[in-house]
Short mmCIF file of the C-alpha atoms (twelve columns), coordinates in Angstrom:
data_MODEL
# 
_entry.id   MODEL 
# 
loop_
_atom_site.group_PDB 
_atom_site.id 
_atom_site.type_symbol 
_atom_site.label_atom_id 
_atom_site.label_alt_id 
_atom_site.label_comp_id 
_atom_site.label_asym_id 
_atom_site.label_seq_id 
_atom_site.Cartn_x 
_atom_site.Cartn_y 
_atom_site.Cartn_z 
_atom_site.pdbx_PDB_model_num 
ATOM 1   C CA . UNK A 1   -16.394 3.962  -125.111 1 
ATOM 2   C CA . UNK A 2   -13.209 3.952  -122.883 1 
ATOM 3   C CA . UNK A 3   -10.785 0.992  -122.704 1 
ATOM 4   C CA . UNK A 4   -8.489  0.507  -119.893 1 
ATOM 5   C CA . UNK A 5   -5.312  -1.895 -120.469 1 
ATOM 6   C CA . UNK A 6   -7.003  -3.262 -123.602 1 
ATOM 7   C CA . UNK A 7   -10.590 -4.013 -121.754 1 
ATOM 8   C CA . UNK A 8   -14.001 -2.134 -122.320 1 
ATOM 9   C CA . UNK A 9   -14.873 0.110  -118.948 1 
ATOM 10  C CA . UNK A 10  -17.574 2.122  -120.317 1 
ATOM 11  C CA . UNK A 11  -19.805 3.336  -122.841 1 
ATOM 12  C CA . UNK A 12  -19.859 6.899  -122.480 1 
ATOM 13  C CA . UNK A 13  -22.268 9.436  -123.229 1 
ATOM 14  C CA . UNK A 14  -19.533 11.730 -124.933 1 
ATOM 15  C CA . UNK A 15  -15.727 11.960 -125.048 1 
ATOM 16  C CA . UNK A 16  -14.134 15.311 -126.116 1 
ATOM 17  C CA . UNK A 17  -10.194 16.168 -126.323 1 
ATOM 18  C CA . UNK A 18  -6.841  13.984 -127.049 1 
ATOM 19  C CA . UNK A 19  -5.421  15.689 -129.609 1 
ATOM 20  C CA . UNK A 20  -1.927  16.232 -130.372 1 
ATOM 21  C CA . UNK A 21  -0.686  20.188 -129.876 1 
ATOM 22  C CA . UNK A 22  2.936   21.068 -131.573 1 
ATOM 23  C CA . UNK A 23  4.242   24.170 -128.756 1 
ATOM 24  C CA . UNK A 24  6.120   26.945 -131.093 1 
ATOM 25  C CA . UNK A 25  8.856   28.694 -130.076 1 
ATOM 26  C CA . UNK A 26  10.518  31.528 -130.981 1 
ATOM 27  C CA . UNK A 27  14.090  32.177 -131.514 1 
ATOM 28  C CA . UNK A 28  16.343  34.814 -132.813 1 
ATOM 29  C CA . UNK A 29  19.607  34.449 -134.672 1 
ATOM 30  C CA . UNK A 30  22.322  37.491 -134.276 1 
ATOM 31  C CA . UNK A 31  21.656  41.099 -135.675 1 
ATOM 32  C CA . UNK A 32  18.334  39.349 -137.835 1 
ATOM 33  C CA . UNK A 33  15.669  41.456 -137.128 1 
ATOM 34  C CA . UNK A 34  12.946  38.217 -137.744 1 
ATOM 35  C CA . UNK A 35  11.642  36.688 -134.988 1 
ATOM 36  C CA . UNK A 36  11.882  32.590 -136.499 1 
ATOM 37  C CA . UNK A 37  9.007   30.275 -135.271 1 
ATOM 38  C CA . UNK A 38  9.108   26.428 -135.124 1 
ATOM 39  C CA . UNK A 39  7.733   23.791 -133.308 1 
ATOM 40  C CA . UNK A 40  9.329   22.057 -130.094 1 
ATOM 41  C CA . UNK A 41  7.582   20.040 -127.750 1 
ATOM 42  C CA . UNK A 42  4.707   17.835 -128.772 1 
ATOM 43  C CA . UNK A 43  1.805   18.035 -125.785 1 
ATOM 44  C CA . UNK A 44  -1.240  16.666 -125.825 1 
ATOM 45  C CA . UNK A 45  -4.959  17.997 -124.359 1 
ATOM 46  C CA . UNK A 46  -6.774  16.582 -121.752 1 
ATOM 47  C CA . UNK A 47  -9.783  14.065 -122.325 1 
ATOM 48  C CA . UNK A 48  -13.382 15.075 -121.109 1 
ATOM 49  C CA . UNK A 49  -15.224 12.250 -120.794 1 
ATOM 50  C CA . UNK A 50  -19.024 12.077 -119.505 1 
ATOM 51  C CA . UNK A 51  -19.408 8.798  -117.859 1 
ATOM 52  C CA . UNK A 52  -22.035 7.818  -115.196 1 
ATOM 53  C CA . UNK A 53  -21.888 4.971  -112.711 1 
ATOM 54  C CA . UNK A 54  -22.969 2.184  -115.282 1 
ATOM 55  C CA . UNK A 55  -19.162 1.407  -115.169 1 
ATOM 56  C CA . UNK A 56  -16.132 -1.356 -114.945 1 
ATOM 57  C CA . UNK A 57  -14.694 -1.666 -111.753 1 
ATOM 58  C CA . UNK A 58  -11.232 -0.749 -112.730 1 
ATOM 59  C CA . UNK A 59  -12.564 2.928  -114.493 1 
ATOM 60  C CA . UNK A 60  -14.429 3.489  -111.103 1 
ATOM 61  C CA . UNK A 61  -11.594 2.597  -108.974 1 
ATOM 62  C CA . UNK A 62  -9.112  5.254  -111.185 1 
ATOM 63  C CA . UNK A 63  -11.453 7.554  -110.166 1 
ATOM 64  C CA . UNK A 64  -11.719 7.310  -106.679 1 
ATOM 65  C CA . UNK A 65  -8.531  7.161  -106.354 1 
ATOM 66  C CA . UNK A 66  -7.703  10.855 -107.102 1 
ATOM 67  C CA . UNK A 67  -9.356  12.410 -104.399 1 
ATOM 68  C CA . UNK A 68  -7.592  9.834  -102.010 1 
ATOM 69  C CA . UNK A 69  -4.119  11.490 -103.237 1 
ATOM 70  C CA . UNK A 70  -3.284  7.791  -105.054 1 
ATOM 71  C CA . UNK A 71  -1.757  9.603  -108.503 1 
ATOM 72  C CA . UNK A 72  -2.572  6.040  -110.563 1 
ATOM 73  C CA . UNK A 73  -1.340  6.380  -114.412 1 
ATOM 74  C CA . UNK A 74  -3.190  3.835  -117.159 1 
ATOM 75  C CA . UNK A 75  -3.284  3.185  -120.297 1 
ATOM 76  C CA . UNK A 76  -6.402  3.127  -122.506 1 
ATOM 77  C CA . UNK A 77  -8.151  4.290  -125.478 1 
ATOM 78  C CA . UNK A 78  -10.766 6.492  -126.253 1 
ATOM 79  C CA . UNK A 79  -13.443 4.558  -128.918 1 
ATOM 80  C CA . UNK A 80  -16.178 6.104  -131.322 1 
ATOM 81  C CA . UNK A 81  -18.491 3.577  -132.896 1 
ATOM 82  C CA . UNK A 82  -21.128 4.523  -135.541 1 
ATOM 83  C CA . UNK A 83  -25.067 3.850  -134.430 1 
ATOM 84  C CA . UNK A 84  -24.288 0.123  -135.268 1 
ATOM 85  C CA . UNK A 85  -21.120 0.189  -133.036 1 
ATOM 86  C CA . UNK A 86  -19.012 -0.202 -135.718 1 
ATOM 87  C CA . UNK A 87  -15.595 1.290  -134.518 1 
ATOM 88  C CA . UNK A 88  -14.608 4.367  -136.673 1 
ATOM 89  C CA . UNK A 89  -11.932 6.100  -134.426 1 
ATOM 90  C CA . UNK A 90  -9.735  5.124  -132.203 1 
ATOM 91  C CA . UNK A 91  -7.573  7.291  -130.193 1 
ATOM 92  C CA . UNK A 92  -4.470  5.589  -127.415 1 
ATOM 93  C CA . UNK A 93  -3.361  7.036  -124.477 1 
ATOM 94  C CA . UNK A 94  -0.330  6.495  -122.284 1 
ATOM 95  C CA . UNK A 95  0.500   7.153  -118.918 1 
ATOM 96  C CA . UNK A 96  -2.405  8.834  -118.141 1 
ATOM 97  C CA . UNK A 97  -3.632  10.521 -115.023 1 
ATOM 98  C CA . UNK A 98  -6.810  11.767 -113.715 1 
ATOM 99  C CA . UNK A 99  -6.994  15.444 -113.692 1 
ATOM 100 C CA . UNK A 100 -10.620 16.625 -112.548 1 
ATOM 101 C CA . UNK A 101 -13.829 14.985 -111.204 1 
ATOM 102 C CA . UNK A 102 -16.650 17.489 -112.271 1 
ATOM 103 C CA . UNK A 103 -19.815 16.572 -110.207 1 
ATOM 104 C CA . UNK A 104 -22.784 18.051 -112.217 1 
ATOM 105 C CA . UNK A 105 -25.420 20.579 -111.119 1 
ATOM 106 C CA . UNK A 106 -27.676 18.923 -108.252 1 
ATOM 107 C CA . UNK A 107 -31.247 19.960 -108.803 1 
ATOM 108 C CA . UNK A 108 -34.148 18.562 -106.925 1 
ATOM 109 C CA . UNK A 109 -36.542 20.081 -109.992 1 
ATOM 110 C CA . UNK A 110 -34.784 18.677 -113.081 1 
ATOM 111 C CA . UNK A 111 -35.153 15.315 -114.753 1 
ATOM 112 C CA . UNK A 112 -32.290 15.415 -116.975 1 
ATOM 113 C CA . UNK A 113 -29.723 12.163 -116.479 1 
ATOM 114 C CA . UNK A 114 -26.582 12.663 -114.252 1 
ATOM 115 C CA . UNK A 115 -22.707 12.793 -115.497 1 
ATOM 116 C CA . UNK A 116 -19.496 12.794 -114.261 1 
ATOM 117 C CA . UNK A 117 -17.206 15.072 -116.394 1 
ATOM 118 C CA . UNK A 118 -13.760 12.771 -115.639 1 
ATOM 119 C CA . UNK A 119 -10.718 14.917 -117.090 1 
ATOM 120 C CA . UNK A 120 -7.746  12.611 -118.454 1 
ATOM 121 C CA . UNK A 121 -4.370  13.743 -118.723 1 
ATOM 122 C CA . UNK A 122 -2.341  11.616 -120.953 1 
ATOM 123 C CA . UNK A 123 1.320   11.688 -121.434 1 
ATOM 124 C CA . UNK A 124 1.023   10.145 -124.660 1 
ATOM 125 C CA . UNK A 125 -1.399  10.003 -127.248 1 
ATOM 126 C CA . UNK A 126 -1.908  8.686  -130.676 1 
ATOM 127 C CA . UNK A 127 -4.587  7.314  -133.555 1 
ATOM 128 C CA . UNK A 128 -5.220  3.680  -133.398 1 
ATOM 129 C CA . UNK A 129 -6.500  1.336  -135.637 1 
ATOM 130 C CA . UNK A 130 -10.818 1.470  -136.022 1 
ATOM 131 C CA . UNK A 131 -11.555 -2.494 -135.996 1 
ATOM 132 C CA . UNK A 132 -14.110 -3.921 -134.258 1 
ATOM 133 C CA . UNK A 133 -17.069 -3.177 -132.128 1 
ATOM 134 C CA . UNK A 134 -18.063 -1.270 -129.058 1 
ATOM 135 C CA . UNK A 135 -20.094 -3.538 -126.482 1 
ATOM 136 C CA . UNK A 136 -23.331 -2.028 -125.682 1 
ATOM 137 C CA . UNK A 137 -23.794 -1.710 -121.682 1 
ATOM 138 C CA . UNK A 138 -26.900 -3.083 -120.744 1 
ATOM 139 C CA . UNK A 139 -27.502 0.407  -118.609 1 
ATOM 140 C CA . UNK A 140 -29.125 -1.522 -115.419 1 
ATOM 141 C CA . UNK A 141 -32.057 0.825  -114.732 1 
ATOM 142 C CA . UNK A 142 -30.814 1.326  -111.479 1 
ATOM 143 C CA . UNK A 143 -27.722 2.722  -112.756 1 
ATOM 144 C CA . UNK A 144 -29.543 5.671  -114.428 1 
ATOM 145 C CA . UNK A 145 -29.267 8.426  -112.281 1 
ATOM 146 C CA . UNK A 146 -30.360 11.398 -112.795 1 
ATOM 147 C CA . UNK A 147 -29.727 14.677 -111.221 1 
ATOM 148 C CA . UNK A 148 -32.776 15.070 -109.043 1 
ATOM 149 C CA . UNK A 149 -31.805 12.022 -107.030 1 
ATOM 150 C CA . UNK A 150 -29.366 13.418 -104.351 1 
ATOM 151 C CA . UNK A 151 -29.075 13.677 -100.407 1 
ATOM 152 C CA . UNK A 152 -27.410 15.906 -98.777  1 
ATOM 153 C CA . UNK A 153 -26.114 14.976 -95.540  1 
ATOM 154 C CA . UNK A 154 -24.294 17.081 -92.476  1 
ATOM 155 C CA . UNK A 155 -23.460 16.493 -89.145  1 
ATOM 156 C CA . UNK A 156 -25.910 18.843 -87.132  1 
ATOM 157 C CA . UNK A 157 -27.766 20.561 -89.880  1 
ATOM 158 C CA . UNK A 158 -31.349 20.251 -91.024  1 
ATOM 159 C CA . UNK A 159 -30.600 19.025 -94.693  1 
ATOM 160 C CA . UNK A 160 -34.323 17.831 -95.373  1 
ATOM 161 C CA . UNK A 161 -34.876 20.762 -97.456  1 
ATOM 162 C CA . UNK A 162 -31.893 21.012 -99.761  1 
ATOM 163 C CA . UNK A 163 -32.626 21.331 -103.326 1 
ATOM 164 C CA . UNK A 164 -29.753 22.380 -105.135 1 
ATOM 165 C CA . UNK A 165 -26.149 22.202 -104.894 1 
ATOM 166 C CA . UNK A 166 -24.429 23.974 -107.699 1 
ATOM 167 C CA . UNK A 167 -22.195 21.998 -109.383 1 
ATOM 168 C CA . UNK A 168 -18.127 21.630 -108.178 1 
ATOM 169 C CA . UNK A 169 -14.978 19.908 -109.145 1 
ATOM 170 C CA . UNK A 170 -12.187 17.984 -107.540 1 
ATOM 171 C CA . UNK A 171 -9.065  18.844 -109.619 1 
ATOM 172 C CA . UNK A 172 -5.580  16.907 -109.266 1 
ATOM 173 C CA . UNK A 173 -2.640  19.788 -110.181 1 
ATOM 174 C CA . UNK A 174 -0.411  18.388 -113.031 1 
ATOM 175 C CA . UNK A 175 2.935   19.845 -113.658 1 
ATOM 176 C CA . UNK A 176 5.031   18.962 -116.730 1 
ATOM 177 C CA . UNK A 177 8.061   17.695 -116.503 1 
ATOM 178 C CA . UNK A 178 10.232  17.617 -119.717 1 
ATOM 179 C CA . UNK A 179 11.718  13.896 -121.030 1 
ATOM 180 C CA . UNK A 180 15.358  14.492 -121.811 1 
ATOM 181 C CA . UNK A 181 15.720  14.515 -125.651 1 
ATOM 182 C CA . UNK A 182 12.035  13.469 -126.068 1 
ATOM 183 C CA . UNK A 183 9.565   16.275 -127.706 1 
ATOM 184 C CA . UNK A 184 6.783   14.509 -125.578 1 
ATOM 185 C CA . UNK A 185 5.985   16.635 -122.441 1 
ATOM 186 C CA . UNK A 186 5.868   13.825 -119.022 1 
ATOM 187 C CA . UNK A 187 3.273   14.667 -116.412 1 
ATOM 188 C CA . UNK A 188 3.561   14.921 -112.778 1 
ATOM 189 C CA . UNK A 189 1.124   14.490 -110.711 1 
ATOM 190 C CA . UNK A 190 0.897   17.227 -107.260 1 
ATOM 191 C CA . UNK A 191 -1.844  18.713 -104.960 1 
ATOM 192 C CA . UNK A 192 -5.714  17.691 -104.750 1 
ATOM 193 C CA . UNK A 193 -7.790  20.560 -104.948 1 
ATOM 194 C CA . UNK A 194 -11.351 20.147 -103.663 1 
ATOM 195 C CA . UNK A 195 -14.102 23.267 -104.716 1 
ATOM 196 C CA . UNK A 196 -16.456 24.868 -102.432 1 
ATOM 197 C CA . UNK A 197 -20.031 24.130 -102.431 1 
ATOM 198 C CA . UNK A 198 -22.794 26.341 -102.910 1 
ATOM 199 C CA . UNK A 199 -26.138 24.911 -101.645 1 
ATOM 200 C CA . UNK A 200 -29.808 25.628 -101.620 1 
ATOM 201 C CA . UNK A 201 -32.734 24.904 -99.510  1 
ATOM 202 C CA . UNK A 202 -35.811 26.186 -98.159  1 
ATOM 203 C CA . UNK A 203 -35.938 28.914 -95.498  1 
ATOM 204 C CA . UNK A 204 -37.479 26.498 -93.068  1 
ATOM 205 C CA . UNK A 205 -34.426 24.570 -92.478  1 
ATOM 206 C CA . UNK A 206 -32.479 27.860 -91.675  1 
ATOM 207 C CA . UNK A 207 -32.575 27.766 -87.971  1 
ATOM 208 C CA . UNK A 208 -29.404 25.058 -87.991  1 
ATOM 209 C CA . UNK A 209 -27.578 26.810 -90.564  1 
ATOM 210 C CA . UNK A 210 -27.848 30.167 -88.650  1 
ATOM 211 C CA . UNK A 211 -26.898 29.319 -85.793  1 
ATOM 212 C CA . UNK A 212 -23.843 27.206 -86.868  1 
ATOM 213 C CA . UNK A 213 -22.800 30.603 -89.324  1 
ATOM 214 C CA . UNK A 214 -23.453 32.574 -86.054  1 
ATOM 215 C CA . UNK A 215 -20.839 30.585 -84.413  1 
ATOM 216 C CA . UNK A 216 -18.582 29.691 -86.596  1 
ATOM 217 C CA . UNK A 217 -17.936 33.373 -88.378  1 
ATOM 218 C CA . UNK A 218 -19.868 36.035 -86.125  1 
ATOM 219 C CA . UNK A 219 -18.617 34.754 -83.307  1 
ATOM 220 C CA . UNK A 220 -15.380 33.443 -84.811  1 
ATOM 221 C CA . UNK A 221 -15.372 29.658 -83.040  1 
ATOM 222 C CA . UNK A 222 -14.058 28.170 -86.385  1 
ATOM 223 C CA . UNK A 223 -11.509 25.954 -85.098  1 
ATOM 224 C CA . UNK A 224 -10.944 22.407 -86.784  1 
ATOM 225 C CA . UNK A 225 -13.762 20.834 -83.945  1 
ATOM 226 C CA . UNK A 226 -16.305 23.614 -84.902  1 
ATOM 227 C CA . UNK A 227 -15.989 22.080 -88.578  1 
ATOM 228 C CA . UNK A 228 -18.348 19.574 -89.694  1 
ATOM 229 C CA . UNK A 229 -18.664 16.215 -91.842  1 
ATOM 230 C CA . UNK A 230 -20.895 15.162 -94.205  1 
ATOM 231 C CA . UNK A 231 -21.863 13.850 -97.969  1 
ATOM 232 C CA . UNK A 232 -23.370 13.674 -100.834 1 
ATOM 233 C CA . UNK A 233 -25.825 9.817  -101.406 1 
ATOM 234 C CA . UNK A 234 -26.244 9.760  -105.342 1 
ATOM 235 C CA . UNK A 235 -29.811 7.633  -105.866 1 
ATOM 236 C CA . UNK A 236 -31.258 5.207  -107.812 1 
ATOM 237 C CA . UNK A 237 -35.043 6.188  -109.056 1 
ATOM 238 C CA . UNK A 238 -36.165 3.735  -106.039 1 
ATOM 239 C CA . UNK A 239 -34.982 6.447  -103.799 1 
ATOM 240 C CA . UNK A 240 -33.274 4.053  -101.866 1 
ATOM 241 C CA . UNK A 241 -30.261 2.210  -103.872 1 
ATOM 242 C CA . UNK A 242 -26.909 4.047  -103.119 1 
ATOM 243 C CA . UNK A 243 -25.188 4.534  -106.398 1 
ATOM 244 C CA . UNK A 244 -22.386 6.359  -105.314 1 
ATOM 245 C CA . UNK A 245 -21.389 8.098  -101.366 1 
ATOM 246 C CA . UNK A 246 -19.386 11.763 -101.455 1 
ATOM 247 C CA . UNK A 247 -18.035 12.391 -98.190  1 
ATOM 248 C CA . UNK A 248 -16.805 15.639 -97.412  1 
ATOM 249 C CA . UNK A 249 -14.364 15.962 -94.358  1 
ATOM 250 C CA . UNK A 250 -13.781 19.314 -92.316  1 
ATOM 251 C CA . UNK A 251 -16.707 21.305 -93.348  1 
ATOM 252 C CA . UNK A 252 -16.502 25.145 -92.817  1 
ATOM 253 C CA . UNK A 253 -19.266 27.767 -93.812  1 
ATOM 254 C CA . UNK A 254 -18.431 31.538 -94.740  1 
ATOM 255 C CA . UNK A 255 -21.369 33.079 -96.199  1 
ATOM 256 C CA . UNK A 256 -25.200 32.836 -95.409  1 
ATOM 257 C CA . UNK A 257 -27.893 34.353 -97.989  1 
ATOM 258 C CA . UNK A 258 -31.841 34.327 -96.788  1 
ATOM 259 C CA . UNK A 259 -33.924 34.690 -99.672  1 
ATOM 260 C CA . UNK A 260 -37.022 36.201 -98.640  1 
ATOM 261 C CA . UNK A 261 -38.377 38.357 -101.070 1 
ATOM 262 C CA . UNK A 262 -41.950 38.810 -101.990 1 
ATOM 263 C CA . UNK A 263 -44.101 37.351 -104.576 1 
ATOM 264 C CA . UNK A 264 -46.074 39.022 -107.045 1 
ATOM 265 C CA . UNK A 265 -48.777 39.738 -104.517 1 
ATOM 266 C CA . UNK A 266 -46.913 41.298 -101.991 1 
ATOM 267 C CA . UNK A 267 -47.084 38.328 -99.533  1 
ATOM 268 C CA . UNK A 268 -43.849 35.845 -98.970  1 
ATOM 269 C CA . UNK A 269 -44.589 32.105 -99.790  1 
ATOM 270 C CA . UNK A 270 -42.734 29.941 -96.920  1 
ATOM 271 C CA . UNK A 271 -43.257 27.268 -99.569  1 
ATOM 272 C CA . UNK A 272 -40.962 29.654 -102.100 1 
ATOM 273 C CA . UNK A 273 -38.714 30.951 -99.418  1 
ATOM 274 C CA . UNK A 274 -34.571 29.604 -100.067 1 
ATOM 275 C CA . UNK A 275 -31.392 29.995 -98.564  1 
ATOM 276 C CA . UNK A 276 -28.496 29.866 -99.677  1 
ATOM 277 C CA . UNK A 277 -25.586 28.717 -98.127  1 
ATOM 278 C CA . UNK A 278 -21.322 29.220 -98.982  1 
ATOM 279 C CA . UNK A 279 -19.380 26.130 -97.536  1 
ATOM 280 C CA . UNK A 280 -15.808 25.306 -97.944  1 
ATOM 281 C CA . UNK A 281 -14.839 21.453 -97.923  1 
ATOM 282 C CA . UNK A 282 -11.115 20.584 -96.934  1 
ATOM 283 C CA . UNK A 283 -11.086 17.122 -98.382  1 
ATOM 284 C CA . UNK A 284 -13.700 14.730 -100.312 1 
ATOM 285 C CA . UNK A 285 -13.646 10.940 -101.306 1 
ATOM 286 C CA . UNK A 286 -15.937 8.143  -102.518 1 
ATOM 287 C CA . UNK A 287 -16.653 5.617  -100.610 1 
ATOM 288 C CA . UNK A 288 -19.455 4.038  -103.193 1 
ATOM 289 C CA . UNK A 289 -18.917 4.898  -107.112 1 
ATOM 290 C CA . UNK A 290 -21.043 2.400  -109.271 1 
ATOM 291 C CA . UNK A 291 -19.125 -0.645 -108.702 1 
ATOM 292 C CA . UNK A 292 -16.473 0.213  -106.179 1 
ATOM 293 C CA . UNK A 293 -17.220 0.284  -102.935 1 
ATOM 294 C CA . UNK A 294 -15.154 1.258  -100.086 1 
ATOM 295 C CA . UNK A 295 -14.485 -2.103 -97.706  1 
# 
């Protein structure tokens, strides 16, 4: 589970990472030939931690708060109970920052349950003491998404037959920044980078997407009011309960791939037919993430 400032956010369905890394260096002294080793700085690695949207308010405001260029540091602890949840490990973080929001493979055909992939960058880490017990999340059924229950959305384009958007990350760029005398490396938080998006529908919805890649590269009208807007609705199983809203500000596409090859009897199923479509994204936030919601 994760704990934020001492209180339970999440029970998540893994956590990976944390541990402490000595840096060597290498010095030489006068005419000796050795190269000596030793250690200098202490860092620690980033957290992966697979969380959904069955989440505390605080965890899901951290997170939306990346892409919004709001570089918030908290401290927490990474918990692993036993199949009782018993605590057996415990592991403390300081100063931490988000570092990447991984959005998972979007795939119209697959059942599996949806993740987040929420990279943590501490500043400081360390073991804590294993007492207690991990709070088992009641895991609302609405709250179980899975990756099949998506809508894409985009000013002007036929999205009704999307059914797979390859999965993408938001990263935040963290620089290190070295504490005086301390061996502990600080963090610093700098740019947002957002990922392109590679999505998939059937050839039927291609007229808008052609003509828009017409204009936009063939014909070179890719100015910002030639961009579009859009996002991404994560879904409850209803179909109809927003979990979490994507948007995606100043939309630009650069590459345009019609699928239409034959099947096995020589004929071309419009049923089977895809596109594929390149798209680069300028800037992405929430404005729904389990809990949060943008006011």
């Amino acid at each position: 589970s994760l704990e934020l400032g001492g209180v339970q956010q999440a029970v998540l369905k893994s956590a990976d990472g944390g541990d402490t890394i000595g840096q060597v260096t290498t010095y030489r002294s006068g005419s000796d030939p050795v190269a000596h080793k030793q250690i200098g700085n202490v860092k620690y690695e980033d957290f992966a931690l697979l969380t959904n949207f069955d989440i505390e308010l605080p965890y899901a405001q951290w997170i939306v708060d990346m892409p919004n260029f709001q570089a918030t540091r908290k401290n927490g602890a990474v918990v692993v109970g036993d199949f009782n949840f018993a605590v057996r490990s415990r592991r403390e973080f300081q100063q931490a920052l988000i570092s990447e929001i991984g959005i998972p493979t979007l795939d119209a055909s697959s059942k599996d349950a949806g993740y987040f992939t929420i990279g943590v960058t501490p500043e400081h880490a360390s073991d804590g003491s294993p007492k207690g017990s991990i709070s088992k999340k009641s895991q609302n059924v609405q709250k179980r998404w899975q990756i099949q229950n998506f809508r894409l959305e985009i000013d002007g384009l036929d999205c009704t037959r999307v059914n797979k958007i390859d999965s993408f990350t938001i990263k935040q760029k963290i620089v290190e920044n070295r504490l005086g005398e301390s061996r502990d490396v600080g963090i610093v938080a700098e740019s947002v980078e957002f990922a392109d998006l590679a999505v998939q529908f059937g050839a039927t919805s291609l007229p808008s997407w052609q003509k828009w890649f017409d204009d936009f590269v063939v014909k070179g009208n890719s100015s910002d009011s030639n961009e579009k807007n859009g996002r991404i609705v994560f879904l409850a199983p209803d179909l109809k309960t927003e979990l979490g809203v994507l948007q995606f500000h100043h939309i630009g596409i650069y590459a345009l791939d019609s699928d239409n090859e034959p099947d096995s009897a020589g004929a071309l199923s419009e049923s089977l037919a895809r596109a594929r479509a390149l798209l680069y994204v300028e800037q992405m936030n929430f404005t729904k993430f389990g809990p949060y919601a943008l006011t």
